[in-house]
N, C-alpha and C positions, 0 to 999 in steps of 0.2 A: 637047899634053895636059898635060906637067908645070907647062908655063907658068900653064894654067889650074886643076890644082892647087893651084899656089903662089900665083895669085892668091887662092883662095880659103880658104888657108889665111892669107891675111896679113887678108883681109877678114873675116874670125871672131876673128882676135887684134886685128884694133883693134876690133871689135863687145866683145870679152870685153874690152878695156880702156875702152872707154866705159863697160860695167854697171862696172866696176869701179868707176872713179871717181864714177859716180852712185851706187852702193851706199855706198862713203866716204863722200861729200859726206851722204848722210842718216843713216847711222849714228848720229853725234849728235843728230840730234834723234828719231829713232824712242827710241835709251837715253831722252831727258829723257821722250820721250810713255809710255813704259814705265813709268821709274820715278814721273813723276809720278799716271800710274794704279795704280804700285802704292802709293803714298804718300798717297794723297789718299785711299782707301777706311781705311787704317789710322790714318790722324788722324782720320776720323769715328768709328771704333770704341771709340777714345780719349776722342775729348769725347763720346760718348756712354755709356761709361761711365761717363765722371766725372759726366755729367748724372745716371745712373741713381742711382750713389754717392748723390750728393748731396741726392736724392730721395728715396731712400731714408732718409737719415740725418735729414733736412726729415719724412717719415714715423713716424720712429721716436719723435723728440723730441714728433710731435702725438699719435701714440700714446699716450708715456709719460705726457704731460701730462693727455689725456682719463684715461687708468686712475686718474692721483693724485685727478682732480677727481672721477672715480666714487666714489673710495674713500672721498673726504673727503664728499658729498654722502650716500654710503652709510653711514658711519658718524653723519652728523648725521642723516640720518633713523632711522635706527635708536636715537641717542637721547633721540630729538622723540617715537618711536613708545613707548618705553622709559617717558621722563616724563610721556607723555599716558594711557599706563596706570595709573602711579602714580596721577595726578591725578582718575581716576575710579575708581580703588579708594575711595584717599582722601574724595571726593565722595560713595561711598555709605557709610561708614562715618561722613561728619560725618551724613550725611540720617539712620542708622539712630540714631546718638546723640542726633539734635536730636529725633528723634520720639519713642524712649526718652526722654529730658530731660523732653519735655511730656507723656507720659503719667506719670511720675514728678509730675511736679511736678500734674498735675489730681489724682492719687490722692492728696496729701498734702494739698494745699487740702479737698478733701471728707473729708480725716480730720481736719484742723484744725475746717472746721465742727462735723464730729459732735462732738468734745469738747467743744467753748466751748458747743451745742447744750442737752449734759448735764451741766454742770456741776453747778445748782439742783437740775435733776430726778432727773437720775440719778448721782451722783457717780463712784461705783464705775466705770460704762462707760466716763464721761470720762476717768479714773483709766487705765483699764487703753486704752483707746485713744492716749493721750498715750504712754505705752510702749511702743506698738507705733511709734509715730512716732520716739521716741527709739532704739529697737532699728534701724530701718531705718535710722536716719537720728542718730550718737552724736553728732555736733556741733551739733544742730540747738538752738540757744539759745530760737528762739519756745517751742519746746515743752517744755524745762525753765522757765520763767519760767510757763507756762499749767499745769502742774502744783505749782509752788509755790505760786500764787496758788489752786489748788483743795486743796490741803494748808491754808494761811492758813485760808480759808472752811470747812474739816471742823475747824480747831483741832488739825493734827495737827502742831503744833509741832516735835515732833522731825524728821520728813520733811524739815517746808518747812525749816528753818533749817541741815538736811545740803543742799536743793538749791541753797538763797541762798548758802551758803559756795561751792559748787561756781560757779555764777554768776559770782561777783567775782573767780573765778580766770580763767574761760576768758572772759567777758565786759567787758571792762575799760572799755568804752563807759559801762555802766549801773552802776558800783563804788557811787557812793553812792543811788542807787535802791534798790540789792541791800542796802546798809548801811541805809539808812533802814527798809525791811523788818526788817532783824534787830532794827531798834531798839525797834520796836513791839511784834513776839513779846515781845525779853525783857518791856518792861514787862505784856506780857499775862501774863507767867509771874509775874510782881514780882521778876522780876531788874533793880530802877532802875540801882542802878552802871553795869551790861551796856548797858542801855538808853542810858543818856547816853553812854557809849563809843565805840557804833555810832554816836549820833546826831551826836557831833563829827567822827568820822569822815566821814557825809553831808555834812557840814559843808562840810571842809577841800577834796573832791573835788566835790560841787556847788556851791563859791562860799557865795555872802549869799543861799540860796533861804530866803525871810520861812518855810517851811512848815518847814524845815529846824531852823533857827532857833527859833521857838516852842517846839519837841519838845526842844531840846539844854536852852535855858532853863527850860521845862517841871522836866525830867529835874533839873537842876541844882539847882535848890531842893528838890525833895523830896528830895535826897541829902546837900541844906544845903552844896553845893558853890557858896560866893557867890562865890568869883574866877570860875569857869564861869559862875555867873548872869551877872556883870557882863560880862564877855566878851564873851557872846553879846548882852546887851542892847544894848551899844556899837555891835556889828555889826548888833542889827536897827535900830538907828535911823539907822545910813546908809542900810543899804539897802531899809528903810520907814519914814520916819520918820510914815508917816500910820497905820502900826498902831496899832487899838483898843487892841489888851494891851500894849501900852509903858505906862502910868501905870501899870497893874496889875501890870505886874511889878518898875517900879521899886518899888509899895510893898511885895510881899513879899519883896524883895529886901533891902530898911528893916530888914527884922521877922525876917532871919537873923540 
């Protein structure tokens, strides 16, 4: 009985040294199957981190980028919508002035008519409608010139030769027109000196005009002013030497 005891206690101690040495013998590689299942889920946790990381940060930069270009598109639009407002304020405010402009300018044409109309017939209306165009309109030149010229035609001298002076100030286009006019008055008043004055002045500022001319020569002899006669005569035969009153004035010219 101990015998078989002790056999079977020697047959459990080599049974427990065989697991033994098969539990050693795998030991190491259960640790590496261990650690490499604990290592291999924690290095995916890693690079998948750094994937999200980097995803993220790839995200944030298209983010930022979309917001700049919103902001930049948002602010251009805003000031496309800005100027395009401008642009039709502006737009009706030319339309309101252009139509203004041309009812301006139709009401002045049909007060233009009405004067020059009444000049002959009715003076006084032409008169007082030329100063309403002048009132409305203070730099309006046609309409001081169509008022002198109906002063000239009533003989109201003093008027027209305060509007002629005014003229050659603010009209500098028509200086010896405006002079030639005064030139006339004065001799229609029998101011000659005055007269020749103006008329050398038309002179100097309209050139060799033959019409110019005549009136300075004219003027010059009846004031017995021969260096003026001859002057002017010198200058109408340049500038018409086919003038009739050339012989004629050379002979009273003679007879100063």
């Amino acid at each position: 009985m101990q015998v078989l005891q002790i056999i079977s206690v020697a047959i459990l101690l080599i049974a427990a040294c065989l697991a033994a040495v098969i539990l050693i013998r795998k030991i190491p590689q259960l640790s590496l199957i261990d650690i490499e299942a604990e290592v291999k889920p924690k290095e995916k946790v890693v690079e998948e981190r750094i994937l999200r990381e980097r995803l993220k940060r790839k995200l944030d930069e298209a983010r930022s980028r979309v917001r700049w270009i919103e902001k930049m598109f948002g602010t251009i639009t805003l000031r496309l919508r800005e100027w395009w407002g401008k642009l039709e304020m502006l737009e009706r405010k030319l339309g309101i002035l252009h139509g203004g402009m041309k009812k301006k300018e139709a009401s002045m044409d049909a007060l233009f008519a009405e004067a020059e109309a009444n000049v002959e017939s009715d003076p006084k209306r032409s008169e007082r409608v030329y100063l309403e165009i002048i009132k409305t309109d203070p730099k309006n030149v046609h309409a001081y010139s169509g008022i002198a010229e109906l002063y000239i035609s009533e003989r109201q001298w003093v008027e027209a030769k305060g509007t002629l002076e005014f003229l050659m100030k603010v009209d500098t286009t028509k200086t010896d027109r405006y002079a030639f006019r005064l030139a006339e008055i004065a001799r229609e008043e029998g101011s000659l000196e005055e007269a020749m004055e103006f008329a050398w002045r038309a002179v100097e500022v309209g050139g060799n005009e033959p019409r110019y001319l005549d009136f300075f020569i004219e003027m010059s002899i009846l004031c017995k002013h021969r260096r003026n006669a001859e002057r002017g005569l010198r200058m109408l035969q340049e500038a018409n030497p086919e003038n009739a009153k050339i012989p004629e004035f050379e002979a009273r010219i003679l007879a100063l």
